[in-house]
C-alpha positions as CSV (number, residue, x, y, z in Angstrom):
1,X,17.3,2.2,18.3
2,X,16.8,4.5,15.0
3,X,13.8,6.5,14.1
4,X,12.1,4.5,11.4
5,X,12.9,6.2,8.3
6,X,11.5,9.3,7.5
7,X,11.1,11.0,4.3
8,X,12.4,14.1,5.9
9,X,15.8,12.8,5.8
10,X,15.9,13.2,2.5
11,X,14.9,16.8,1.8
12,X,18.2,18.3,1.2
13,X,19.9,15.0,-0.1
14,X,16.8,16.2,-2.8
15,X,18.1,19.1,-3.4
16,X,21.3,18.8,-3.4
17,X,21.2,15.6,-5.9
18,X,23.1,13.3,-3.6
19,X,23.4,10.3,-1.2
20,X,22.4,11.3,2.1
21,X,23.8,9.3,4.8
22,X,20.9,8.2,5.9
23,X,1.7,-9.9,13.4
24,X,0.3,-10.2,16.7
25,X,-3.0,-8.3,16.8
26,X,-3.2,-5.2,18.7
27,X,-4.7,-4.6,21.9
28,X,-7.9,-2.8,22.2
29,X,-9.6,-1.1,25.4
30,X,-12.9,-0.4,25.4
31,X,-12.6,-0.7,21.9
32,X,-10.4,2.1,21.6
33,X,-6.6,1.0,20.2
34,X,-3.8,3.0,22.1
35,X,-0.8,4.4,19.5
36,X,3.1,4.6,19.9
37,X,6.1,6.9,18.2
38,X,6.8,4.2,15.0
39,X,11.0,3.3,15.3
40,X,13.4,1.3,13.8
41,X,16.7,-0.5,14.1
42,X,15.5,-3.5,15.9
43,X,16.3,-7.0,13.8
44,X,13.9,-8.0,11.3
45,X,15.6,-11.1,10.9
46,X,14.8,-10.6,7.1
47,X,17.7,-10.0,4.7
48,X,15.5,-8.2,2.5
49,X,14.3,-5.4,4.4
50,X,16.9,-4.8,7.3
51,X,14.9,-1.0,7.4
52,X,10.7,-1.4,7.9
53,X,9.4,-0.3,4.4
54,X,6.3,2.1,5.1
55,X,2.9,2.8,3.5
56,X,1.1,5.5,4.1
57,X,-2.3,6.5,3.2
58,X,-3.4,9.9,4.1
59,X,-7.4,10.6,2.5
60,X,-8.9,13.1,0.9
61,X,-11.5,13.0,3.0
62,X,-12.5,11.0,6.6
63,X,-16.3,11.2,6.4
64,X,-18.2,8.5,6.2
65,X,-19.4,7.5,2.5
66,X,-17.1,10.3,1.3
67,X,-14.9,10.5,-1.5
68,X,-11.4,8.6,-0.7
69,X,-8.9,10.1,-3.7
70,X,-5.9,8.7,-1.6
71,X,-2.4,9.8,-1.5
72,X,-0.4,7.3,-1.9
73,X,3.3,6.9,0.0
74,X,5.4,3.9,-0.7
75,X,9.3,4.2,0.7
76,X,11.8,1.8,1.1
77,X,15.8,2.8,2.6
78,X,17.9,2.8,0.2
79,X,20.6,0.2,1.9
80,X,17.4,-2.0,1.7
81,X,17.4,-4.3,-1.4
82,X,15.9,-2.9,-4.2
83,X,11.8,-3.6,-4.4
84,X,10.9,-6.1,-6.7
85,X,7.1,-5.7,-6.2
86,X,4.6,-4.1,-3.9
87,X,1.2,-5.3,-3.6
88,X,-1.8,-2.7,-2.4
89,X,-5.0,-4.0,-0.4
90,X,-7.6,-1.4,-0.3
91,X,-9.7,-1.4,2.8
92,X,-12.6,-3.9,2.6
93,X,-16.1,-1.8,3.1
94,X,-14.8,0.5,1.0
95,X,-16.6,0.8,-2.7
96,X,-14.7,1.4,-6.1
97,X,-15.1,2.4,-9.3
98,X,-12.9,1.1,-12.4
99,X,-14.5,2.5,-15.2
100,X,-12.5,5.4,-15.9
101,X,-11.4,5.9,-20.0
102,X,-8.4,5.2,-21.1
103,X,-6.0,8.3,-21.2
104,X,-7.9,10.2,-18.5
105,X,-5.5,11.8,-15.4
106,X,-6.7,10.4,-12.7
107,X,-3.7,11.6,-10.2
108,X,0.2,12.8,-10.0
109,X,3.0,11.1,-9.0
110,X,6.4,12.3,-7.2
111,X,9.1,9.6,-6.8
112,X,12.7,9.6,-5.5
113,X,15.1,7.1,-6.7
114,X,18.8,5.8,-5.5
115,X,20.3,6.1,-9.0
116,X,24.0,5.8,-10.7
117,X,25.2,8.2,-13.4
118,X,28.3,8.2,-14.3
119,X,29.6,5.5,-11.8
120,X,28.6,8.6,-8.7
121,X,25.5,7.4,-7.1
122,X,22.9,10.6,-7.0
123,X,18.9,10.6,-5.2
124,X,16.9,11.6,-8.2
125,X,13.2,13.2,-8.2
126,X,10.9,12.3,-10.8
127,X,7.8,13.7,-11.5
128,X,4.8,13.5,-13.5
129,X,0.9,12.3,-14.1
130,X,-1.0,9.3,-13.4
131,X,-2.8,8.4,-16.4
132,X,-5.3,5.3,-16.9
133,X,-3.6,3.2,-19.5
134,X,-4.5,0.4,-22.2
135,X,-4.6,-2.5,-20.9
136,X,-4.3,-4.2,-24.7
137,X,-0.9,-1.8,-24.9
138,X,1.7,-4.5,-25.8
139,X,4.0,-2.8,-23.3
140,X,1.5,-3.2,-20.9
141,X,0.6,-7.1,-21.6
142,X,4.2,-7.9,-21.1
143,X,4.1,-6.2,-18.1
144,X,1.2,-7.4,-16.4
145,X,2.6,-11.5,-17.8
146,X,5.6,-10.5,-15.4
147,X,3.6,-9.0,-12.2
148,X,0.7,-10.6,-12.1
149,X,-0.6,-13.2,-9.2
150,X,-2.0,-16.5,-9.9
151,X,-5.7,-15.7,-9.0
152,X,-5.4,-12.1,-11.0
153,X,-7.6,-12.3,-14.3
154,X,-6.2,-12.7,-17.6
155,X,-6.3,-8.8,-18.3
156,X,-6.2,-6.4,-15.1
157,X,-9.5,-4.4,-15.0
158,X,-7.6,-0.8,-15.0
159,X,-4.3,-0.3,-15.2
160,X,-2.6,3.1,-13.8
161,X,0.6,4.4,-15.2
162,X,2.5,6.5,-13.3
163,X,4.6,8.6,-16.0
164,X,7.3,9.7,-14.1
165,X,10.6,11.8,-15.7
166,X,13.3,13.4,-14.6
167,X,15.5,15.8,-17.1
168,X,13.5,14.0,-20.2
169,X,14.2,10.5,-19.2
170,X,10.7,9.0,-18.4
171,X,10.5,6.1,-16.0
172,X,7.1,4.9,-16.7
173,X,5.9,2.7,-14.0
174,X,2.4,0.5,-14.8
175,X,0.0,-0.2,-11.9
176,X,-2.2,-3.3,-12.5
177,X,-5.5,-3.0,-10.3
178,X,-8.0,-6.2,-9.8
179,X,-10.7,-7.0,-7.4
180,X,-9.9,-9.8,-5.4
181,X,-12.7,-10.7,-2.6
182,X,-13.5,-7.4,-0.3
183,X,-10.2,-6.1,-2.0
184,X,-9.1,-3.7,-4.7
185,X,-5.6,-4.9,-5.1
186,X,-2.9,-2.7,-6.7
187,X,-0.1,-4.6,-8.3
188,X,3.2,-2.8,-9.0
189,X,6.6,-4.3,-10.1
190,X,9.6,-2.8,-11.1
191,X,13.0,-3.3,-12.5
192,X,16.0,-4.6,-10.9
193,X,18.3,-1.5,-11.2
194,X,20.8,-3.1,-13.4
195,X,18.0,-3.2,-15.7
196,X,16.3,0.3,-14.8
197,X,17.3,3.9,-16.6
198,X,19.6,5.5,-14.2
199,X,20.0,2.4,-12.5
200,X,17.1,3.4,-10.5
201,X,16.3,1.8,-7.2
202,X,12.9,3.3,-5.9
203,X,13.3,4.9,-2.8
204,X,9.5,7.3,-2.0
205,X,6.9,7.0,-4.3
206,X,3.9,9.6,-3.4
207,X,0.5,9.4,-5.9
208,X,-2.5,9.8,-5.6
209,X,-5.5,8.1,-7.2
210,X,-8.9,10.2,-8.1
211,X,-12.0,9.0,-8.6
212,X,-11.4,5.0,-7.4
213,X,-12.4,4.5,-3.9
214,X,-15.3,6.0,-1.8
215,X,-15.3,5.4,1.9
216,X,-17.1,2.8,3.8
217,X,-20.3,4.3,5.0
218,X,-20.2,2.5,8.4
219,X,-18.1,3.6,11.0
220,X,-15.4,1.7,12.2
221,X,-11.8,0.5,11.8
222,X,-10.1,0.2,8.4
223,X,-7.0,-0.8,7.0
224,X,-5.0,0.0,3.6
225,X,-2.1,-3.0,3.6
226,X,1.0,-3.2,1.7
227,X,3.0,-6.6,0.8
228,X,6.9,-5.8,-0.2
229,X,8.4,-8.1,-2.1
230,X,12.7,-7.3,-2.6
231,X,14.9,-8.6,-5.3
232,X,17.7,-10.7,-4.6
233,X,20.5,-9.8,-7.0
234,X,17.9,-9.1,-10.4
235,X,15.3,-12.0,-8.6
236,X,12.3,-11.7,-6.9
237,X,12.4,-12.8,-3.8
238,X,8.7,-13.6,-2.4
239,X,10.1,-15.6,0.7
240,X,11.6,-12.2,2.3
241,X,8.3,-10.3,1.4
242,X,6.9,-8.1,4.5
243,X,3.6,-6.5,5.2
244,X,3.0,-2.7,6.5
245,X,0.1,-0.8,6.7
246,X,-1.7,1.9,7.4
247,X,-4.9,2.6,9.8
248,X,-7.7,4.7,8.9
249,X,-10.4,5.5,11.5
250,X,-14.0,6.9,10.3
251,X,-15.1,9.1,11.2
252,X,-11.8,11.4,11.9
253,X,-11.2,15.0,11.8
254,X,-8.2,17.5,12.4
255,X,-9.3,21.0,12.9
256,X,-6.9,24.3,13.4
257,X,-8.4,27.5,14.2
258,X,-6.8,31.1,15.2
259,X,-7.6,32.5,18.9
260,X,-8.0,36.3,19.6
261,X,-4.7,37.5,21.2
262,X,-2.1,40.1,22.0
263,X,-0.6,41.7,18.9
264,X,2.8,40.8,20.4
265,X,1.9,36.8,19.4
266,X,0.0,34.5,17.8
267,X,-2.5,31.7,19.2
268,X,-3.9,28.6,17.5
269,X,-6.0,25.5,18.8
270,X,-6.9,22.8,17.3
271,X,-8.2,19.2,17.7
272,X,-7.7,15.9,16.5
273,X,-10.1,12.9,16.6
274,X,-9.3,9.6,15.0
275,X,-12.6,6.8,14.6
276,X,-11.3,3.9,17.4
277,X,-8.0,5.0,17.9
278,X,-7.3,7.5,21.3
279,X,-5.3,11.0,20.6
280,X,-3.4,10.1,24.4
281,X,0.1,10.4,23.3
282,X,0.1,11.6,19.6
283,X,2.2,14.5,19.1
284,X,0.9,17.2,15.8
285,X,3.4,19.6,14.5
286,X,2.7,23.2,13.4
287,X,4.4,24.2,10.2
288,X,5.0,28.0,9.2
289,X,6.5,29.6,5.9
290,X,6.0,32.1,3.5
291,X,4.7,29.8,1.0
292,X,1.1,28.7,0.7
293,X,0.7,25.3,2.5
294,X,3.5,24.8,4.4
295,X,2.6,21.4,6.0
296,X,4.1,18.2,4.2
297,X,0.5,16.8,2.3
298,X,0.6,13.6,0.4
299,X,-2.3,14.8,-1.6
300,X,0.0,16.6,-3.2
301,X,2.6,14.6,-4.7
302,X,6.0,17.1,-4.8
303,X,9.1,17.6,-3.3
304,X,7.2,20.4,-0.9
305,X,4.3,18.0,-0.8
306,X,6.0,14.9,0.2
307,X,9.1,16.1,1.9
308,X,7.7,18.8,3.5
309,X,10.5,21.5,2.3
310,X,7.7,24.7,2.4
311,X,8.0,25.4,5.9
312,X,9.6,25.0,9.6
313,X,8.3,23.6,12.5
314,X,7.5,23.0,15.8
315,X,6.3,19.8,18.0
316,X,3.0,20.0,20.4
317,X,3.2,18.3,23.8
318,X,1.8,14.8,24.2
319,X,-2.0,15.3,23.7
320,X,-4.9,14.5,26.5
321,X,-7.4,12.0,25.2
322,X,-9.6,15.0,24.1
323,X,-7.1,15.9,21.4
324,X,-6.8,19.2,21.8
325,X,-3.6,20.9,21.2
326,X,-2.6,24.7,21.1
327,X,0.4,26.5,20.0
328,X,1.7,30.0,20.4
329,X,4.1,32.2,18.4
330,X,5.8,35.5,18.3
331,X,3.8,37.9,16.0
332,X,5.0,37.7,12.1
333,X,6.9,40.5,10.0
334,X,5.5,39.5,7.0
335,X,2.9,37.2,6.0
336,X,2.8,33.4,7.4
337,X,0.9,30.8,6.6
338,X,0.6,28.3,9.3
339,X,-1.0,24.1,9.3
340,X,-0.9,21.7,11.4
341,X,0.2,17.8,10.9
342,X,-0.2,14.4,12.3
343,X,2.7,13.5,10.4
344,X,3.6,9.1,9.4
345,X,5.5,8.3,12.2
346,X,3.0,7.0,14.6
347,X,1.7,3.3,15.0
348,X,-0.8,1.3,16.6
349,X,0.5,-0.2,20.0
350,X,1.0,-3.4,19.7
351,X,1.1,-4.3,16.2
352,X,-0.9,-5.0,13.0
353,X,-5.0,-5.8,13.4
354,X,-5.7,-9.1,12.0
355,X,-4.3,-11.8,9.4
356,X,-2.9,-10.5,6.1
357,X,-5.6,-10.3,3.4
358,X,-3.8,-12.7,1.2
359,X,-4.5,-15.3,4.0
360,X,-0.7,-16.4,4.0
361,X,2.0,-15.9,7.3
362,X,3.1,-12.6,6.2
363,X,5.6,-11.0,9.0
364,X,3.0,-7.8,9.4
365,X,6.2,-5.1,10.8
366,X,4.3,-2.0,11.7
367,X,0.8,-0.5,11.3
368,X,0.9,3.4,10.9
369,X,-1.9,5.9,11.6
370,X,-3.3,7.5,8.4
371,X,-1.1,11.0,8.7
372,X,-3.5,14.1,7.8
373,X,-3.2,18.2,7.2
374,X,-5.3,20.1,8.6
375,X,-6.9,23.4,7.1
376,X,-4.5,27.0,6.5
377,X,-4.4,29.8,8.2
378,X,-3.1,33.5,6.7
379,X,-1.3,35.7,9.3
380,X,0.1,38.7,8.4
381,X,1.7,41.3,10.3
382,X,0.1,43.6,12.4
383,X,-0.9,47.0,10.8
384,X,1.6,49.8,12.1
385,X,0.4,53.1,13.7
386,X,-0.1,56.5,11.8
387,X,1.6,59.0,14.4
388,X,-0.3,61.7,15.1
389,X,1.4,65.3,14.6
């Protein structure tokens, strides 16, 4: 079997501006759920979506009744068929706010798309701001008469666009968002690429949303939920559409802290503790670079952000149930900055929690854990010694 995909893969495909070659309800004990390393490879028995699609939500915060401003990551293989739409469920207990004004910048957004220029197929980034838009924009209204369910209201009650470019060719895509039950639902469809500039076939998506959602203020176990629906040739094709999601846990926290040591190394510790969810297994990575914030963080939509291209790293050993963790290194030459990561690749044991929230017999394929950073730490290099005449 293949590791599910991982945005990692396509750092220096990124770069270099070409084609890398790249629902049963889980069981709980004692109410805690048990987690597993997420994979792929194994049949779908979907034509769509031979790769698992992925969603993951990593907070702003953990804390109960806290302020949610999620970042936002939505990624599809590119040998998948091209997305046609991808429905968002926000996490019911959650509250929201959709009163922002128009033309306020409520987030950022960092995309990668499978495009073709030229007849030579290329990965293109795009970047750029989310911005709350007009719903009575004519642009928009055509739009939202194309994406739209048949329980949505006649006009969406905010509408996100995420103004993407890339060398002064803006891909602007619209984000219709509508209460729906316990649910704020996010509604996003694109192009077919024979219709898209660049030919674009989405690929990552990473945005994040300020001011929306605050947490629930009960603790307990939540759930952000995607619905992928892929074309077939430049046609929807609802009866392939799939379900991920991700798995939030309040209260949680990550913590990394330095320890005194010898000036020949460099000791951390740190722990991780996730609301209903045991740490027995998970594996955190310590990142380390020269650049400020080294760690991949999906609160901050970019190609170091998203893909994680500021810094190296290295792996922890499977943690204890505590969810401590420590890590040592040889002393720096020049300064380092160091985080640690509970990065999107690991998933509840035994599938998704629950129904889907739009009630119908949605294959559910995989539920990650909400990845999170942790807090930076400055090293620098020991001070040298004045010898004494």
């Amino acid at each position: 079997m293949k590791k599910r995909f991982r945005l990692t893969l396509l750092a220096g495909a990124v770069l270099g501006l070409s084609i890398a070659a790249v629902a049963s309800a889980a069981q709980a004990r004692h109410g805690v759920l048990a987690v597993k390393q997420a994979r792929v490879g194994a049949p779908t028995a979907l034509a769509g979506y031979t790769e698992i699609p992925e969603l993951a939500v990593q907070q702003a915060s953990y804390k109960l009744g806290a302020a949610t401003n999620p970042g936002i990551v939505l990624a599809s293989d590119q040998t998948n068929d091209a997305t046609a739409k991808i429905t968002i469920f926000s996490p019911p207990g959650y509250t929201s706010n959709l009163t922002q004004a128009q033309g306020t910048t409520v987030g950022k957004a960092y995309a990668v798309v499978k495009a073709i220029i030229a007849g030579v197929p290329l990965l293109l980034p795009l970047q750029g701001p989310v911005v709350v838009g007009n719903p009575a924009d004519p642009s928009l209204v055509a739009a939202y008469a194309q994406c739209k369910g048949p329980t949505d209201p006649p006009t969406p009650q905010e509408v996100l666009v995420l103004n993407t470019s890339f060398q002064g060719q803006t891909i602007s895509v619209p984000d219709f968002i509508n209460t729906a039950g316990p649910y704020v639902t996010q509604e996003i469809c694109l192009l077919p690429p024979s219709q898209a500039p660049f030919n674009a076939q989405l690929v990552v998506a990473n945005f994040t949303v300020n001011g929306v959602w605050t947490n629930a203020s009960t603790a307990g176990q939540y759930q952000w939920v995607a619905d992928f629906t892929p074309f077939n040739g430049n046609t929807p094709n609802p009866a392939e559409t799939v379900e991920v999601r991700t798995y939030v846990g309040l209260p949680s926290s990550f913590t990394l802290k330095r320890l005194k040591s010898k000036s020949s190394i460099v000791k951390f510790s740190g722990k991780i503790a996730i609301g209903g969810v045991s740490p027995a297994g998970l594996q955190v990575r310590l990142f380390y670079g020269l650049k400020s914030k080294p760690a991949p963080n999906f609160l901050n939509p970019s190609e170091a952000g998203t893909l994680g291209t500021n810094g190296k790293s290295v792996r922890s050993k499977a943690l204890k149930s505590k969810g401590t963790f420590a890590f040592t290194r040889k002393k720096v030459k020049k300064k380092t900055y160091f985080q640690a990561r509970l990065d999107d690749e690991w998933a509840l044991s035994g599938g998704c929690i629950g129904p889907s929230p739009t009630g119908q017999p949605i294959p559910c394929l995989q539920e990650l854990i909400s990845p999170m950073t942790s807090n930076q730490i400055l090293v620098k290099p020991p001070k040298k010694k004045r010898k004494h005449r």
